[in-house]
C-alpha positions in Angstrom: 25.2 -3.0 0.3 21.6 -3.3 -1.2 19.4 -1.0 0.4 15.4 -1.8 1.0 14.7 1.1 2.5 13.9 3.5 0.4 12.0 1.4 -1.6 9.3 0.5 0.6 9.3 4.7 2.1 8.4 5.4 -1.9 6.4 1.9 -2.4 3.7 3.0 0.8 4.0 7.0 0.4 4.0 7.5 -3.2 2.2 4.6 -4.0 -0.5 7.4 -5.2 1.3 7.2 -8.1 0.2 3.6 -9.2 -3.0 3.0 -6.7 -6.6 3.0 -8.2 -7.5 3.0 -12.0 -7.1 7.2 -12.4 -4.6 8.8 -11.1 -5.9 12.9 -10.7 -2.1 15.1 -11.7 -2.2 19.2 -10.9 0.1 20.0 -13.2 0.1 23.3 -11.6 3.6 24.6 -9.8 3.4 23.2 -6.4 4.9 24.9 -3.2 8.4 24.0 -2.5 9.4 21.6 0.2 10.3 22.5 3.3 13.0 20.5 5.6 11.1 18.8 8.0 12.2 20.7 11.1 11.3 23.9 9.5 8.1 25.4 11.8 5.3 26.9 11.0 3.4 29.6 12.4 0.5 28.7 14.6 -1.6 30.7 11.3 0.1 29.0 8.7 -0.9 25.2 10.4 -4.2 26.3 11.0 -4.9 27.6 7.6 -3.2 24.6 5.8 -5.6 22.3 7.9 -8.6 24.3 6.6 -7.2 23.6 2.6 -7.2 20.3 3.5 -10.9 20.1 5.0 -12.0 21.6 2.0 -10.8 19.6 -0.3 -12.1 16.3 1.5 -15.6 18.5 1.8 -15.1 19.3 -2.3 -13.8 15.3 -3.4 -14.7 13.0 -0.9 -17.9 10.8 -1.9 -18.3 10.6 1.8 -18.4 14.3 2.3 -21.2 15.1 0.1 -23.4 16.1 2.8 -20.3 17.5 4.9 -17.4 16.9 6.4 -18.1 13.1 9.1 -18.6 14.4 12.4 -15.8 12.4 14.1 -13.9 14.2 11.4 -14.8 17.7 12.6 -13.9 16.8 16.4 -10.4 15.4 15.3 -9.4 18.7 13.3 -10.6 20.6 16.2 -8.7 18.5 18.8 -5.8 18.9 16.7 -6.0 22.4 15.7 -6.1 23.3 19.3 -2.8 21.6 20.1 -1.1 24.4 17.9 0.3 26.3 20.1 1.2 30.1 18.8 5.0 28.9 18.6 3.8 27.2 15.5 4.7 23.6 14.8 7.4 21.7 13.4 6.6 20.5 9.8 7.1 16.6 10.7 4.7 17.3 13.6 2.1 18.9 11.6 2.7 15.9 8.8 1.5 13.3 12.2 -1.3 15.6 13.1 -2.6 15.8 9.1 -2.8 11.7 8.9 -4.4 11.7 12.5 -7.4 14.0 10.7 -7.4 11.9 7.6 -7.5 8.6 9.1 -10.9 9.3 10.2 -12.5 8.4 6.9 -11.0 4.8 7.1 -9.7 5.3 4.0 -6.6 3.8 3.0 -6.5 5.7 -0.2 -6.4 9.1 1.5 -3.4 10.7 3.3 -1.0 13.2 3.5 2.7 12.2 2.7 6.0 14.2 3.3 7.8 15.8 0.2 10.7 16.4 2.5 14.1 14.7 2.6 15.5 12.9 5.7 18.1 10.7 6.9 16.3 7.1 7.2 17.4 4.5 9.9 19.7 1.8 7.8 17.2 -1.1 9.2 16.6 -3.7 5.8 13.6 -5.7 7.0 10.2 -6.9 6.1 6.7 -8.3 8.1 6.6 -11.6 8.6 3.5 -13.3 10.3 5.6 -13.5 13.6 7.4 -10.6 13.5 9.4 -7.9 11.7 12.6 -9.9 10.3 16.0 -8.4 9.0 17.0 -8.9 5.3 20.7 -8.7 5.6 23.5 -8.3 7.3 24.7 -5.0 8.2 28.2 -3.3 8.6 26.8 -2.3 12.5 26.0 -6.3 13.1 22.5 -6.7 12.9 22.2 -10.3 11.0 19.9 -11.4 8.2 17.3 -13.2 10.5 17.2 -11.7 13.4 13.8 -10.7 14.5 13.8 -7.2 15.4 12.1 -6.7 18.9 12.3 -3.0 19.8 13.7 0.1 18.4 15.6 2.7 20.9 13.3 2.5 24.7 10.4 0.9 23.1 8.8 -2.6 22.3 7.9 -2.6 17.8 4.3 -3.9 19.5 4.3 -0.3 21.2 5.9 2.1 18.6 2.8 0.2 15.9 0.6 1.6 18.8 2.3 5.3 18.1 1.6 4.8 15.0 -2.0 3.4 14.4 -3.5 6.6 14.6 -1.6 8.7 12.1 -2.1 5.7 9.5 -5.3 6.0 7.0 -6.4 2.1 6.2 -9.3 -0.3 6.1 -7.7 -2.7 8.3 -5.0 -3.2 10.9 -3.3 -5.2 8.6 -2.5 -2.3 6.1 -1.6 -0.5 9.4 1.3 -3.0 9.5 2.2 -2.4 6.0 2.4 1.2 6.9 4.1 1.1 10.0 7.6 0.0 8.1 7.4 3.9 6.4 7.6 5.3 10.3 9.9 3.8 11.8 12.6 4.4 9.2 11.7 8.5 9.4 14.6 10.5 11.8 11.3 12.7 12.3 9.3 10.2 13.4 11.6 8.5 16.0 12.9 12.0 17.3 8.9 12.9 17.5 8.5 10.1 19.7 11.6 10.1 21.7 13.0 6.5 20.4 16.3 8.9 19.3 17.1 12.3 21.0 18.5 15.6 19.3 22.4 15.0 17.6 22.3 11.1 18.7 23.3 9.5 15.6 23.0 5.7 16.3 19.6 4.1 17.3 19.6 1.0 19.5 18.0 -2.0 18.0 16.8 -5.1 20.3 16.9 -8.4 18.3 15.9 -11.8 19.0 18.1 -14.6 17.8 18.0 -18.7 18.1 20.7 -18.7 20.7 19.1 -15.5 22.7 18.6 -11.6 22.5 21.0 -9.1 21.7 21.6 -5.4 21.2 23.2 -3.6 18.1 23.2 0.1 17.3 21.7 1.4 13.9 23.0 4.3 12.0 21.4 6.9 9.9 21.8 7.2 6.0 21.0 9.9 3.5 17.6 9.1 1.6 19.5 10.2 -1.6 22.6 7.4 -0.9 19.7 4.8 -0.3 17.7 5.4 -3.4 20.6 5.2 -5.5 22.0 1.7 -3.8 18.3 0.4 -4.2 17.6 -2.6 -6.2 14.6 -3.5 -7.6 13.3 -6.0 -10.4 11.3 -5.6 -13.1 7.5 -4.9 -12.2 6.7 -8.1 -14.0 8.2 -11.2 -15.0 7.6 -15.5 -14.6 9.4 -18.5 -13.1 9.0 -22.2 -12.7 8.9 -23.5 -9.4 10.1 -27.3 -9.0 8.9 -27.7 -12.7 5.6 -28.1 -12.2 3.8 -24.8 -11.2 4.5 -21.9 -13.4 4.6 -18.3 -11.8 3.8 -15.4 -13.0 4.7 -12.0 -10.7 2.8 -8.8 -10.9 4.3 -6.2 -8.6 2.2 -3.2 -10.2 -0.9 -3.1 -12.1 0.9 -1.9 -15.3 -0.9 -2.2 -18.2 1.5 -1.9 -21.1 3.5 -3.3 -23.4 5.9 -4.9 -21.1 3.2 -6.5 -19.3 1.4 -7.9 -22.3 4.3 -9.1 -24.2 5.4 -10.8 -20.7 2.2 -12.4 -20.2 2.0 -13.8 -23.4 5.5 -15.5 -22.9 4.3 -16.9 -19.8 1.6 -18.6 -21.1 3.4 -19.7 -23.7 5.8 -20.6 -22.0 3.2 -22.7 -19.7 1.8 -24.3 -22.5 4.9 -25.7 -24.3 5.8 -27.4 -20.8 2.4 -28.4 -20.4 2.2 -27.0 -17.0 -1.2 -27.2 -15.5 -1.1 -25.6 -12.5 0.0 -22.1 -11.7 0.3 -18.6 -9.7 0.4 -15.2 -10.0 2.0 -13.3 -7.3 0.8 -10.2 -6.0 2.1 -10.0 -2.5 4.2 -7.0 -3.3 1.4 -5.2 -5.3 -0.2 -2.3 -4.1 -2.2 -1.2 -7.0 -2.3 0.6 -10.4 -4.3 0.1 -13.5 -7.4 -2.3 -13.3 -7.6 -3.5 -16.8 -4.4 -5.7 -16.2 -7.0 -8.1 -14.8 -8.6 -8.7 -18.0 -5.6 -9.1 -19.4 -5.0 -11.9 -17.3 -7.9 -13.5 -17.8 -7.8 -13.6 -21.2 -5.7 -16.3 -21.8 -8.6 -18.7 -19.9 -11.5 -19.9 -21.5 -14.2 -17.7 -22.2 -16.2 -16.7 -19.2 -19.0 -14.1 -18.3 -17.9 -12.7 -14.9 -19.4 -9.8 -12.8 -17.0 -6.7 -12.1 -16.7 -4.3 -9.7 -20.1 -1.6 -9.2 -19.3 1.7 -8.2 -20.0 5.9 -7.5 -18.1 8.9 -8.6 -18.5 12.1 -7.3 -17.8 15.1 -9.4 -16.3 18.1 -8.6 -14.2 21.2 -10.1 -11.0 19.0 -9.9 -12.4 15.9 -11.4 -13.1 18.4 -14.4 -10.3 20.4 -14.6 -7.6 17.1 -14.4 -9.6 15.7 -16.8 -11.4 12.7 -15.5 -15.0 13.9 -16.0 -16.9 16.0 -18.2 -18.8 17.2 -15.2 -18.0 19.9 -11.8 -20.4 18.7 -9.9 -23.1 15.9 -8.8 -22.3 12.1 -9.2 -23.0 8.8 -10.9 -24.0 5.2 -9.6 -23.3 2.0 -11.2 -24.1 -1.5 -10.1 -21.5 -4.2 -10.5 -22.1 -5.7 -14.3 -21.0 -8.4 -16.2 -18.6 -8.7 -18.8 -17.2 -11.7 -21.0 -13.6 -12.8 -20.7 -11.3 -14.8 -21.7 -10.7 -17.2 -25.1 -7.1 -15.8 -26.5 -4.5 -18.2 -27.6 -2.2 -20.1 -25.9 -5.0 -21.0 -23.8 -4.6 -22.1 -20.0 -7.5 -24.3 -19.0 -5.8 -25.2 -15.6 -5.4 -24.5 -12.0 -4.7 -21.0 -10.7 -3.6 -19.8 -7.3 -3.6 -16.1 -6.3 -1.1 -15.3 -4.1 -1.8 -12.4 -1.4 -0.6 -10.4 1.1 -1.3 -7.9 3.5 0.6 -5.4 1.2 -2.3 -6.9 -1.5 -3.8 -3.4 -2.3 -6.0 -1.1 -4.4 -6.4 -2.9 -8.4 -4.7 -5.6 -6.8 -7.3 -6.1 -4.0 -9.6 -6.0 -7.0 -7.6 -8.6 -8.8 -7.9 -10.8 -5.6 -11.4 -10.3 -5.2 -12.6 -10.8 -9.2 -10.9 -14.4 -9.0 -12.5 -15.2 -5.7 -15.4 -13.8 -6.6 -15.8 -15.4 -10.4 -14.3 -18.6 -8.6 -11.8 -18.6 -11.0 -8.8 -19.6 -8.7 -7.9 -20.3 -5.4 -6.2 -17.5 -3.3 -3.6 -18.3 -1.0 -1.6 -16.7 2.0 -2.6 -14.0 4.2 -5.7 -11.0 4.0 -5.2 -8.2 1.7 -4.6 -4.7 2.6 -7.7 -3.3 2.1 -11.5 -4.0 2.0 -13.2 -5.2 -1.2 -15.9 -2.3 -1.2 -14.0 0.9 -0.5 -13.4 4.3 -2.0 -10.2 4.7 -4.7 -9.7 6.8 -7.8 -7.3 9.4 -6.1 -6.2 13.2 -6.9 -3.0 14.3 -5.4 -2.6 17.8 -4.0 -0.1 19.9 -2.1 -1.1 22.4 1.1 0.2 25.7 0.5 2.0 26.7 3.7 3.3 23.2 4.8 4.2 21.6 1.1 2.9 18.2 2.6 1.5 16.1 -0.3 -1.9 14.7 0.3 -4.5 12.3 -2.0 -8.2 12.5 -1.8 -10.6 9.7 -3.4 -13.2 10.6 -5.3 -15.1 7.5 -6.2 -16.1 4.3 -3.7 -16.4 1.1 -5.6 -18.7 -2.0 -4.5 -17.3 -6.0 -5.1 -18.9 -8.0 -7.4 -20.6 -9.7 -4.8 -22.1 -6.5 -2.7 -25.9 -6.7 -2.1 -26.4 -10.6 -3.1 -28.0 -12.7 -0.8 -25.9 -13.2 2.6 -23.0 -11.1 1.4 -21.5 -9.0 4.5 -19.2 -6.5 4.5 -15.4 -7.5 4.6 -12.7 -5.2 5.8 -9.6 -7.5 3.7 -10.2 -10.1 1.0 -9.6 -13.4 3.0 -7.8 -16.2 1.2 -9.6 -19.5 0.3 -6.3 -21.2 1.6 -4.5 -19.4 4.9 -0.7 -20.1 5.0 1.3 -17.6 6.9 4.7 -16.1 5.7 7.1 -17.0 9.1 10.4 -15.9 9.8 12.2 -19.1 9.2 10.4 -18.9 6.0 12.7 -15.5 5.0 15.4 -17.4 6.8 16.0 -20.7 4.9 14.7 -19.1 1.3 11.9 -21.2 1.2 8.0 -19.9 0.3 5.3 -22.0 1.7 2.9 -20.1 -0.5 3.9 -21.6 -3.5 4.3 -24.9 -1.7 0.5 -25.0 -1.3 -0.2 -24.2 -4.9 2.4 -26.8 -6.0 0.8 -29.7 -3.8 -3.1 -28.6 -3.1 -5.3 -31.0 -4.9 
């Protein structure tokens, strides 16, 4: 049986990997992991909290001054629900993401370096609901729209969730949400499972009614060695008319390149004049794929993305600035693109989603921007002017994984006459992803590119 699951957990908490255009390694030996029921003394929690404070108060651009006040309150209210039993490691991993999601920051989180078992539930989001992507051994049924896991509604367990999940906008809160409700921790944490019970009782809608099924556990090793996965890149032609061109991570090498140069090759020997690139599964990576892309269109001047970095000790020692301390501002400039051979001198949809996110987002937002193409679907997952560039670190006592951002970057089209702050990048052309969509194998995204005149 293919497994998703694993996929998306390591897509949404390790996307630090791939998210922003510098990634910030310790290449220092980092604490070992700790099982996730393993406690920790009411000393230990408190003094991993303070790490983590200080490195928002040392990174953060928004911390320059000092830590935000509703930030202060939250670690307080927090730290004094640590009882001197200690904590349990997954409960300290809930109350570390309920301090970070203060800043609004989708790019700063803690994430758990812990294995699990994971709930065997293969879904995705559509726009009305949370669908399944195959049939299972237990009975669930590709299709069936999944309505409540164990006592509670998905509406309510989201609700759970919201505050333990770092983002811009409540629709990267749904993106996020998947990564939950898959954790044992999390569902014991929350009494949807109790202690030793080893199936989980799913609530499904289906056309001819509702119905119950019972979800087992499986081994996050077994699951990431059944998952599949395609190629990061790659291109298509849909109904022989609109080419397509897939991104799933902003990869800028060779692969990428020499794949992008076949597509539009490709697109030029069929004389296609019309096409997409996909990034609906991309949540970030390396920003100059973008003017790789635009390359093959004729030569344009667009305006870029403006930004501020603040340095620090880790920005210096990692190797991403020559500087320990103060910062730099830079407006949004303008650049020229474009002009390489085969050139494309027609249409282009963007295709987005709400798991659209980090260089991505900026892809999305350069095209709208420039009015290069039209985007179509549903909002991105995070606001055009937010902060990025992300250093990963470790707390010592816990061995929870956590990113910081270091730099907040401004659209193209911040301080121009009328511009307003956005928290997603909106699509030119709404068209929502449904479950009958998933169901018949049919994509009314590219439908719109393939017929809007």
């Amino acid at each position: 049986m293919r497994k998703k699951i694993v996929c998306l957990i390591l897509l949404i908490f390790i996307f630090a990997c791939k998210t922003g255009t510098e990634v910030g390694i310790d290449n220092s030996p980092a604490p070992e992991a700790k099982a996730y029921t393993a406690r920790l003394t009411q000393q230990e929690a408190l003094d991993d909290i303070d790490y983590i404070l200080q490195i928002v108060r040392e990174v953060h651009p928004v911390a320059e001054e000092g830590l935000p006040e509703v930030m202060v309150v939250e670690s307080n209210r927090i730290k004094a629900l640590i009882l001197e039993e200690g904590v349990e490691i997954y409960r300290f991993h809930f109350y570390v993401n309920a301090i970070l999601a203060t800043l609004n920051d989708g790019h700063t989180f803690a994430f758990p370096r812990y294995k699990e078992d994971l709930l065997n539930l293969p879904c995705v989001w559509t726009f009305n609901g949370l669908v399944a992507t195959e049939d299972t051994d237990y009975g669930l049924r590709r299709g069936d729209i999944i309505r409540s896991i164990g006592p509670r509604s998905v509406e309510r367990i989201i609700s759970f969730i919201t505050p333990y999940i770092s983002s811009e906008n409540k629709y990267w809160v749904r993106v996020r949400s998947l990564s939950y409700f898959y954790r044992k921790s999390f569902l014991l944490g929350h009494d949807l499972v109790k202690d030793g019970e080893e199936l989980v009782q799913i609530g499904v809608e289906r056309p001819k009614g509702v119905s119950t099924v019972f979800a087992n556990f499986i081994t996050e090793e077994n699951s990431t060695m059944e998952a599949e996965q395609r190629p990061f890149c790659g291109y298509s032609v849909y109904k022989d008319e609109l080419g397509v061109f897939y991104l799933d991570s902003c990869n800028n090498n060779d692969l990428y390149k020499e794949t992008l140069k076949e597509f539009f090759s490709m697109v030029k020997e069929k004389n296609i004049k019309r096409i997409a690139l996909d990034l609906r599964e991309n949540t970030g990576g390396n920003s100059q794929v973008i003017d790789e892309f635009l390359n093959y269109f004729p030569e344009k001047r667009i305006k870029t993305f403006g930004g501020y970095r603040r340095f620090s000790v880790h920005t210096k020692n990692r190797g991403l600035s020559p500087r320990s301390s103060g910062n730099s501002y830079f407006p949004a400039t303008t650049k020229v693109v474009g002009g390489a051979q085969p050139l494309f001198d027609g249409k282009l949809f963007c295709l987005i989603s709400n798991t659209t996110f980090s260089s991505a987002n900026w892809f999305a937002e350069i095209i709208q921007a420039n009015k290069i193409g039209l985007l179509v679907g549903e909002p991105t997952g995070n606001a055009p002017d937010s902060y990025g560039n992300i250093m990963s670190f470790v707390a010592p006592a816990s061995g929870l994984g956590f990113t910081v951002s270091w730099c907040r970057w401004e659209s193209p089209r911040f301080g121009t006459p009328g511009y307003e702050p956005r928290d997603a990048v909106y699509p030119d052309l709404e068209v929502r992803y449904l479950s009958r969509d998933y169901l018949e194998g049919s994509d009314p995204l590219l439908e719109k590119a393939l017929l809007y005149n």
